[in-house]
N, CA and C of each residue as an Amber inpcrd file, in Angstrom:
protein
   273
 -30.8040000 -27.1030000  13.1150000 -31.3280000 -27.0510000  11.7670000
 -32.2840000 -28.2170000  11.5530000 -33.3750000 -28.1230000  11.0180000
 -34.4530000 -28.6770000  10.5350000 -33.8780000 -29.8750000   9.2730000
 -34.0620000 -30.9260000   8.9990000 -34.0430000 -31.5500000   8.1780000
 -35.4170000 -32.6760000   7.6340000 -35.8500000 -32.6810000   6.5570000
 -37.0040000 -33.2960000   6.0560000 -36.5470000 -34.5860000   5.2380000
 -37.2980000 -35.6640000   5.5070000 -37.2310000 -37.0630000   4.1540000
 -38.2970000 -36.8240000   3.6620000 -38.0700000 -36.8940000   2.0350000
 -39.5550000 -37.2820000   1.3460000 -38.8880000 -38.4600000   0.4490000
 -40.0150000 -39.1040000   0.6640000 -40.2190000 -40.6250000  -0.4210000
 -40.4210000 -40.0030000  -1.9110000 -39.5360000 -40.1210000  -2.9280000
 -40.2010000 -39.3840000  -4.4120000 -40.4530000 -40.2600000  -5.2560000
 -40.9660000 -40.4910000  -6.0170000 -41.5040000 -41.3580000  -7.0670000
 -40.2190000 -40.8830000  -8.5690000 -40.4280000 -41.8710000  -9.2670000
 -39.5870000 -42.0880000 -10.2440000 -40.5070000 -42.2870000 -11.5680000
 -40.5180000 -41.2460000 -12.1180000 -41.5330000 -41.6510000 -13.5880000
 -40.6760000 -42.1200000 -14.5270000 -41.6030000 -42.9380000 -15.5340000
 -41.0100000 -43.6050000 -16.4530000 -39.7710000 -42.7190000 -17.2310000
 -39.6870000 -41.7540000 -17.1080000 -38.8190000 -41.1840000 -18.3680000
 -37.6360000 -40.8360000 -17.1250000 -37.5870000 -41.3100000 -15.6160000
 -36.4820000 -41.1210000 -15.1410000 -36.4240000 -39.8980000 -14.0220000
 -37.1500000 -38.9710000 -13.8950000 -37.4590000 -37.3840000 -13.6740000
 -38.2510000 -38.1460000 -12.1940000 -37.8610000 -36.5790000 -10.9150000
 -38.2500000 -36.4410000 -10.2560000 -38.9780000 -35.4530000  -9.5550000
 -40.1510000 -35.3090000  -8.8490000 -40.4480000 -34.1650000  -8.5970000
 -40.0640000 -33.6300000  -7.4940000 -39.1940000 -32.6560000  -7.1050000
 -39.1130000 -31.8490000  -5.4460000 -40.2890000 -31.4720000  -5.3000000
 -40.5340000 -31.5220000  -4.1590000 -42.1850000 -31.1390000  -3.6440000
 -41.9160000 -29.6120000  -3.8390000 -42.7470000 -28.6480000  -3.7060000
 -43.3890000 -27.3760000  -3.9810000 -42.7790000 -26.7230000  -2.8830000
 -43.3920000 -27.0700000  -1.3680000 -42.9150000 -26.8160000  -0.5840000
 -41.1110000 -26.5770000  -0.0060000 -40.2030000 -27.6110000  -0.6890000
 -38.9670000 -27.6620000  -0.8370000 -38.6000000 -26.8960000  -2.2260000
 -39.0130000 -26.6410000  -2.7640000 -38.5310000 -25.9080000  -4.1590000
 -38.6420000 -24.1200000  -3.9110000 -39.7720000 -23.8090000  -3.1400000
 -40.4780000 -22.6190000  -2.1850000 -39.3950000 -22.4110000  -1.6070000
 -39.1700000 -22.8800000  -0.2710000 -38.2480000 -22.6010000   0.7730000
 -36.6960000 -22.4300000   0.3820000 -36.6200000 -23.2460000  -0.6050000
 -34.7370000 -23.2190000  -0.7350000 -34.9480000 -22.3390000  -2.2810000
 -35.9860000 -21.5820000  -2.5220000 -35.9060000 -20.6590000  -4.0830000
 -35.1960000 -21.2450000  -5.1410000 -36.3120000 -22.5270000  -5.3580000
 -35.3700000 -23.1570000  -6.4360000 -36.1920000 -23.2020000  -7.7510000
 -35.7300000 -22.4170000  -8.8650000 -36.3460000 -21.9110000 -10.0920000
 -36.1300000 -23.2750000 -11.0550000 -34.9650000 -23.7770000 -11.4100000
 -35.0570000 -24.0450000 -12.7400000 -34.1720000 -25.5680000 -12.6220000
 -33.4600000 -25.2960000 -11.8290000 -32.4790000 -26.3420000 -11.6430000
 -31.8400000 -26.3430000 -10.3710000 -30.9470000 -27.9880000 -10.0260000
 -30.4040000 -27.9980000  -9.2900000 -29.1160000 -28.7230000  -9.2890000
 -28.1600000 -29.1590000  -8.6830000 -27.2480000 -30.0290000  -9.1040000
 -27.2200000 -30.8250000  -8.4710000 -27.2610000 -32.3020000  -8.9700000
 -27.1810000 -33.7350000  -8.5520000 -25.9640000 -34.3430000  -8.3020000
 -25.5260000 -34.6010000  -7.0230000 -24.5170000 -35.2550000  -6.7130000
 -24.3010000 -36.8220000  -6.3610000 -24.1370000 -37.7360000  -7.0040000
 -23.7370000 -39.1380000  -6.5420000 -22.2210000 -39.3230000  -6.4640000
 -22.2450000 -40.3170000  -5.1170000 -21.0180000 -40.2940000  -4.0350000
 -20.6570000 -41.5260000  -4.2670000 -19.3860000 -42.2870000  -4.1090000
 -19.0400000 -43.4170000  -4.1230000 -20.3360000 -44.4010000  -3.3160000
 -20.7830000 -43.9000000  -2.2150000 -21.5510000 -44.8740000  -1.3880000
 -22.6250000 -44.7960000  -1.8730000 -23.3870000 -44.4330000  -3.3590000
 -24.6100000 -44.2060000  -3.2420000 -25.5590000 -43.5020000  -2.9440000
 -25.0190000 -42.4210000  -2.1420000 -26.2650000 -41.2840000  -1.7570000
 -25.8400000 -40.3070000  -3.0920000 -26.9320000 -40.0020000  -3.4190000
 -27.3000000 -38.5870000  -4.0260000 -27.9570000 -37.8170000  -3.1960000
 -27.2500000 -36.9110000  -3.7680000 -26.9420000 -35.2130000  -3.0860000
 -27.8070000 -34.2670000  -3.9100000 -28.8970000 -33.7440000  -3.4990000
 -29.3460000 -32.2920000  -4.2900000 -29.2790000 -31.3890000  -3.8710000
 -28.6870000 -30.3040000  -4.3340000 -28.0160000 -29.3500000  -3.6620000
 -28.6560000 -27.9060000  -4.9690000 -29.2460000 -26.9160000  -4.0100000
 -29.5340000 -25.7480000  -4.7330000 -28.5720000 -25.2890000  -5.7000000
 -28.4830000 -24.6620000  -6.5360000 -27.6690000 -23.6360000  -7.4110000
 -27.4470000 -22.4960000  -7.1720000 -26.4020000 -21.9350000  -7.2350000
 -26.0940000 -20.9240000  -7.0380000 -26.8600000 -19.8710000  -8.1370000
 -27.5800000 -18.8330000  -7.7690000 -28.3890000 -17.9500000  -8.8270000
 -27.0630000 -17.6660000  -9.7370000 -27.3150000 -17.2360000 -11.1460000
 -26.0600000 -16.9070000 -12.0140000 -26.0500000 -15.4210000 -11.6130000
 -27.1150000 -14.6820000 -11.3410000 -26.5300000 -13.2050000 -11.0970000
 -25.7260000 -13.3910000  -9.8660000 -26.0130000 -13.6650000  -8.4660000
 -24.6060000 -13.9870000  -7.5540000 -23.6400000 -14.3800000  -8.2650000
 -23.1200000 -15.2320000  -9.4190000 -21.8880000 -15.3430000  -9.9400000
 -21.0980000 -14.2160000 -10.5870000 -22.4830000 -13.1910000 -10.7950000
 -21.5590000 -12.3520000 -11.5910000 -21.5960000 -10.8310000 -10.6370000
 -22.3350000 -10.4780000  -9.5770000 -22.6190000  -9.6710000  -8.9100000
 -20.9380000  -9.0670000  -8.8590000 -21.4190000  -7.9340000  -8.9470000
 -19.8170000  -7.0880000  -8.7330000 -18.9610000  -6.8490000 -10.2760000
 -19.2180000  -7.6630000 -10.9910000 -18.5260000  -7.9220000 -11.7920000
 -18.9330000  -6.3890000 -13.3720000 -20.0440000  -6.0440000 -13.0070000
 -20.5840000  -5.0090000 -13.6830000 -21.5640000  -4.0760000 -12.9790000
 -21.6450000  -2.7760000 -13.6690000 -22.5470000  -1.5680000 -12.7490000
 -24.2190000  -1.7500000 -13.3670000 -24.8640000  -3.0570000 -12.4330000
 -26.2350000  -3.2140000 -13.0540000 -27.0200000  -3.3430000 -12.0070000
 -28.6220000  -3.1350000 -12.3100000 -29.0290000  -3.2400000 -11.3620000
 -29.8390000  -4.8360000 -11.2590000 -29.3400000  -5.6610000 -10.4500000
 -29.4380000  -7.2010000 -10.9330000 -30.7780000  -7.7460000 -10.5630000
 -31.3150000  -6.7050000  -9.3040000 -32.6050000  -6.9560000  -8.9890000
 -33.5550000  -6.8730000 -10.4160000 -33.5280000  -6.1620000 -11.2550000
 -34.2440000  -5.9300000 -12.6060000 -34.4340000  -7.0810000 -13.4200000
 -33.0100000  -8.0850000 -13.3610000 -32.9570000  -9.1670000 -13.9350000
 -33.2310000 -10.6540000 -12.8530000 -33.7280000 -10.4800000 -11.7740000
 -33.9570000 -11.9810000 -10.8860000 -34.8930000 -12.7110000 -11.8860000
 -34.4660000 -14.0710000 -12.2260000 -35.1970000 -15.1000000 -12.6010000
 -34.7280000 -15.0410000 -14.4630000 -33.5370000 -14.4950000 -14.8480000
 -33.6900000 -14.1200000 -16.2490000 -32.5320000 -15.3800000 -16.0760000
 -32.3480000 -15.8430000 -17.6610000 -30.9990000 -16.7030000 -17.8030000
 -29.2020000 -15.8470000 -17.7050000 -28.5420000 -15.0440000 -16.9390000
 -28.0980000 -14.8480000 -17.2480000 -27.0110000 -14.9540000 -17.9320000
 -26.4340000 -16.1860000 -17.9360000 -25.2640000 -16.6790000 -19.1260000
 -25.7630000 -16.6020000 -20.0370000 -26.5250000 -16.6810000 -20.5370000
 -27.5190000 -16.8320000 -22.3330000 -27.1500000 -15.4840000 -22.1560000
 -27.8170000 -14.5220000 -21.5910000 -27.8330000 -12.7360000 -21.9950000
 -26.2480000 -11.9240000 -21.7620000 -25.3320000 -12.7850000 -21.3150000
 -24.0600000 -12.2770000 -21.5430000 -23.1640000 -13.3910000 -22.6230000
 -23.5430000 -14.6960000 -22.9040000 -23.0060000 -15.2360000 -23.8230000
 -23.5620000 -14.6860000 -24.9790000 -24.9040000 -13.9660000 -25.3540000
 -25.4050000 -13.3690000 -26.5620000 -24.7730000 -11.8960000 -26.2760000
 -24.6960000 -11.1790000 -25.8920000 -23.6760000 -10.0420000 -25.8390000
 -22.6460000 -10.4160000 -26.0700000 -21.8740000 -11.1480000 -25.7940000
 -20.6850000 -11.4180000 -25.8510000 -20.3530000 -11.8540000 -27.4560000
 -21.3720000 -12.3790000 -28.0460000 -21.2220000 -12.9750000 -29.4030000
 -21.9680000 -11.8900000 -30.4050000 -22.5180000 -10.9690000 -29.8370000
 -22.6930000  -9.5390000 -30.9270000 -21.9290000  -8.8060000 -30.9470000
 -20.9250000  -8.7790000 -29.5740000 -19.5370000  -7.7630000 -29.5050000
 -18.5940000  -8.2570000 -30.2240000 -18.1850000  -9.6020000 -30.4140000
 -17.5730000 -10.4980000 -31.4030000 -17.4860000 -10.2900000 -32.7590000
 -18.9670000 -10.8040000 -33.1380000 -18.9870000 -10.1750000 -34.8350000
 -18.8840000  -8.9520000 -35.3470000 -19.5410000  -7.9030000 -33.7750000
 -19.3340000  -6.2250000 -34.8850000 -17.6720000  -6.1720000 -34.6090000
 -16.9990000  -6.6740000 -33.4920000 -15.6180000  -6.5600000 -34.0880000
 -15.2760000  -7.0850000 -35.3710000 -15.3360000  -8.5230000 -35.2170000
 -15.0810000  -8.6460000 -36.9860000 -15.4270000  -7.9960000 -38.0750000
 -16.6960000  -7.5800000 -38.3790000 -17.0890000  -6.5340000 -39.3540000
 -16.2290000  -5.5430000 -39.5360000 -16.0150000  -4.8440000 -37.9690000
 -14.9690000  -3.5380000 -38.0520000 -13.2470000  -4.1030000 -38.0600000
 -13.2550000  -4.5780000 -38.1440000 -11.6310000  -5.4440000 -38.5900000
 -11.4780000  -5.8110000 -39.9390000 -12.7890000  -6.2670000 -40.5870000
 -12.9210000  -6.8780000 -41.8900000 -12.6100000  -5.7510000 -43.0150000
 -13.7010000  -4.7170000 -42.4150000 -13.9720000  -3.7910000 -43.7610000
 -13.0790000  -2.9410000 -43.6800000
């Protein structure tokens, strides 16, 4: 396996850039998760896409949705199925 160092710069507000090329290759959209270790190294490590979290879990076609937020679009379903229950409980 191939492994790369890049030197990254640190802008004033703290933020770093992954090069293009590393963001390309490992399909990294939006985020990633930062790991610091007792010794000091930080760890960046891809994310798991949220549709792989939920794959299986419903009859969709997930390719339709690559690159969408999906927790936002099932936490907002989830909170319109909520209130029309209440409505229909209420009245």
């Amino acid at each position: 396996m191939l492994s790369y160092e890049y030197i990254l710069r640190v802008d004033e507000k703290g933020r770093i850039m992954i090069p293009k090329e590393v963001r390309d290759k490992l399909k990294i959209f939006n985020s990633v998760r930062l790991i610091v270790n007792e010794s000091g190294e930080i760890i960046i490590k891809k994310r798991e896409r949220n549709i792989e979290k939920y794959a299986g879990y419903f009859r969709v076609d997930w390719s339709k949705l690559a690159g969408m937020d999906i927790d936002k679009i099932l936490n907002e379903a989830l909170k319109e199925r909520s209130e029309k229950w209440l409505r229909d409980i209420l009245t």
